[in-house]
PAFI-630296 format. One record per residue (C-alpha): residue in three letters; z, y, x. Coordinates in steps of 0.001 Angstrom, whole numbers, padded with zeros to 6 digits, always signed. Layout:
N
AlaZYX/...
This chain:
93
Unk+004264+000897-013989/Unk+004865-001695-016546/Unk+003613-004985-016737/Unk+000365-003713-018099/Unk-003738-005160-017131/Unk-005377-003493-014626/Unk-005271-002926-011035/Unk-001174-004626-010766/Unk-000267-007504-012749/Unk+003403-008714-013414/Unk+004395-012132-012142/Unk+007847-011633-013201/Unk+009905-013276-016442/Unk+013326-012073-014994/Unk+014268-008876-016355/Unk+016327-008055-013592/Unk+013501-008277-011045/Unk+010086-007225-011534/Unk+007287-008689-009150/Unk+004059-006996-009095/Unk+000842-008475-007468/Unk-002244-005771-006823/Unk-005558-007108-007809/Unk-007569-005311-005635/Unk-007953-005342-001732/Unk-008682-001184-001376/Unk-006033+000076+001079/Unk-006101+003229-000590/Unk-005015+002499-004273/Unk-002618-000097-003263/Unk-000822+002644-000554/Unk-001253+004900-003874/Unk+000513+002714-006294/Unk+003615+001868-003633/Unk+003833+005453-003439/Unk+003740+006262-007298/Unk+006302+002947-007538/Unk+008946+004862-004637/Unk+008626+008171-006553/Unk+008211+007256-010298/Unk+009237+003811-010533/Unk+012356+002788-012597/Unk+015237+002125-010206/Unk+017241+000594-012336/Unk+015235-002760-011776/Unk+014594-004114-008677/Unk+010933-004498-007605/Unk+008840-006517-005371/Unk+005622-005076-004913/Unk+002612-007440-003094/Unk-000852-006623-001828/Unk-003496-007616+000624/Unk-005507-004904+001796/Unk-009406-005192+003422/Unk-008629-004617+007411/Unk-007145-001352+007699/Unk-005103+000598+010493/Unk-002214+002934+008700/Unk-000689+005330+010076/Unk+002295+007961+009041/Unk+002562+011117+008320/Unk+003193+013145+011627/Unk+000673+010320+014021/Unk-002793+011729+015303/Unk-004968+009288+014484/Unk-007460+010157+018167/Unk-004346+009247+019540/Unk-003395+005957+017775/Unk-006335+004220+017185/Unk-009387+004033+018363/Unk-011451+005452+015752/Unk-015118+004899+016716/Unk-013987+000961+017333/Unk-012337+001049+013968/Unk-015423+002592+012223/Unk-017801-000104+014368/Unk-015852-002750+012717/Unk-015869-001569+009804/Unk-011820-000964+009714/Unk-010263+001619+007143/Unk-007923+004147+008358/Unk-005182+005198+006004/Unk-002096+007895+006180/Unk+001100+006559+004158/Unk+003591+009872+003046/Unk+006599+008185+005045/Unk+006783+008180+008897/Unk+006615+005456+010905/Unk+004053+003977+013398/Unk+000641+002609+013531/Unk+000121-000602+011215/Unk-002452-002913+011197/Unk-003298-004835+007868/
């Protein structure tokens, strides 16, 4: 991901650090693109990656949601449930 227009833009100048701000508030592309950044990024500069997701419950990779969450309260409220690659527990953003 370069510094490029579209769904990230770059608020960095410093070569050595590169700060990317998403311009969207979907849970799912912005869990997408910090996934692509872990796996395909360059690691040779440091990066900051920030986003703001609509509300949204994520959980990792080995959690049961029906366990979790509540899911007909989350889907009353209009919540989004996601599932991130790396383990972990039950966020909500």
């Amino acid at each position: 991901l370069g510094c490029a227009p579209g769904a990230v833009r770059c608020m960095s100048t410093n070569p050595a650090i590169r700060v990317l701000v998403s311009n969207t508030n979907d849970p799912f592309l912005n869990l997408a693109t910090e996934e692509w950044l872990f796996r395909k990024g360059d690691i040779s500069v440091n990066t900051l990656f920030l986003w703001r997701n609509e509300p949204t419950i994520v959980i990792g990779r080995c959690q049961n949601p029906w366990k979790e969450v509540n899911v007909q309260k989350m889907q009353e409220a209009g919540v989004h449930l996601a599932r991130r690659h790396s383990g972990g527990g039950a966020v909500y953003q």
